[in-house]
C-alpha positions as CSV (number, residue, x, y, z in Angstrom):
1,X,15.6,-1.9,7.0
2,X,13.7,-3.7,4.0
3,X,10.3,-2.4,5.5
4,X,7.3,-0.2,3.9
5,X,6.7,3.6,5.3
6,X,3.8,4.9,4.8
7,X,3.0,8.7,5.7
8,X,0.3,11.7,5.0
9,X,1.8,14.6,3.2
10,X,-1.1,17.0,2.5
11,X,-3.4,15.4,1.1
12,X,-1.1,12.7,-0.5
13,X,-0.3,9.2,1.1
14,X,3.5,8.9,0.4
15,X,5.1,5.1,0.4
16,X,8.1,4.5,0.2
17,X,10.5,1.4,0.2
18,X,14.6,1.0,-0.9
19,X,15.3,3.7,-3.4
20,X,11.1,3.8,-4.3
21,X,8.9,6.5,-4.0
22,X,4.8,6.8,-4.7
23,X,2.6,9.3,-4.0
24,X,-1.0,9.0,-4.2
25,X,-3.6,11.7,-4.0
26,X,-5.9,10.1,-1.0
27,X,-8.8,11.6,-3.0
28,X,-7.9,9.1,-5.8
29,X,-8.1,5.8,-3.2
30,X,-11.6,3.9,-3.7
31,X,-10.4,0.7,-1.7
32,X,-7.9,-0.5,0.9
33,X,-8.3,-4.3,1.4
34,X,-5.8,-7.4,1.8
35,X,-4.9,-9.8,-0.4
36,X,-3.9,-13.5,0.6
37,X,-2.5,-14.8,-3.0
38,X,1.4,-15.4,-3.8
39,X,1.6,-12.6,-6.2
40,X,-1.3,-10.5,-5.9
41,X,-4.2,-11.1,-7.9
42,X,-4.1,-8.4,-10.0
43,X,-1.2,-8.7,-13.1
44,X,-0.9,-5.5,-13.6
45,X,-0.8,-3.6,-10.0
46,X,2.5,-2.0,-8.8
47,X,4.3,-4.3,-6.6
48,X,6.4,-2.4,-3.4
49,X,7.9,-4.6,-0.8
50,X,9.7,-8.2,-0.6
51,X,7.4,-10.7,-1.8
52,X,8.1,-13.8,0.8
53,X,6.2,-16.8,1.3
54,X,5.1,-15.3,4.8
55,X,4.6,-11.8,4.0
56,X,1.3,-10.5,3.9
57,X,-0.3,-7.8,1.5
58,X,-1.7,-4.8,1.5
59,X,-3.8,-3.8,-1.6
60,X,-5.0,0.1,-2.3
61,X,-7.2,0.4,-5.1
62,X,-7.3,4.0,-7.2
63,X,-8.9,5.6,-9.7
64,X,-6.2,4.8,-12.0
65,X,-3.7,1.6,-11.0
66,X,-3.8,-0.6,-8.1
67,X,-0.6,-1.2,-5.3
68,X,0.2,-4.0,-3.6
69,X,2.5,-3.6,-0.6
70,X,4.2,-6.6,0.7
71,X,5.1,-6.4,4.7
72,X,5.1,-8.5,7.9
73,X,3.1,-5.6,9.6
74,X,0.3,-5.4,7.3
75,X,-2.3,-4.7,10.4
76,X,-0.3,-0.7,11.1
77,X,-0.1,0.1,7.4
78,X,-3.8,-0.8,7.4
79,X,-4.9,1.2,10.1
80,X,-2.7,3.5,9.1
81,X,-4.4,3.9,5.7
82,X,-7.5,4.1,6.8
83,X,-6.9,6.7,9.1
84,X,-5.5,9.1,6.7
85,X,-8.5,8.0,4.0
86,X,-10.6,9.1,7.1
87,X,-9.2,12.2,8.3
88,X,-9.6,13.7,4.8
């Protein structure tokens, strides 16, 4: 209900959570990685997701800004991730 969806349009990664929408060009992504603070380290990334105490994070770094996703199935939208980043 609350959760993250992540799919391959093109040769876009759309994510989407609640009434949020973000595509980004997969030719733009430089690094998917995880991220084990609170908050995320980085101030000024765009935050999609519930931020609980037990919720892990995805981080994908672009050319431009950086996203953190927060999810309790951090492990699919990895592998996920890197599958499209792969297949392009």
């Amino acid at each position: 209900m609350f959760e993250i969806f992540v799919k391959k349009v093109n040769s876009d990664i759309v994510i989407k959570w609640l009434f949020s929408k973000v595509t980004i060009p997969i030719s733009d992504i430089v690094a998917i990685s995880t991220d084990d603070t609170y908050g995320g380290k980085e101030k000024q990334a765009i935050r999609l997701g519930m931020p609980y105490g037990t919720t892990d994070r995805v981080v994908i770094i672009t050319k431009e800004n950086m996203y953190i996703l927060f999810t309790t199935n951090y492990v699919s939208i990895q592998k996920k991730l890197n599958a499209y980043i792969n297949s392009f």
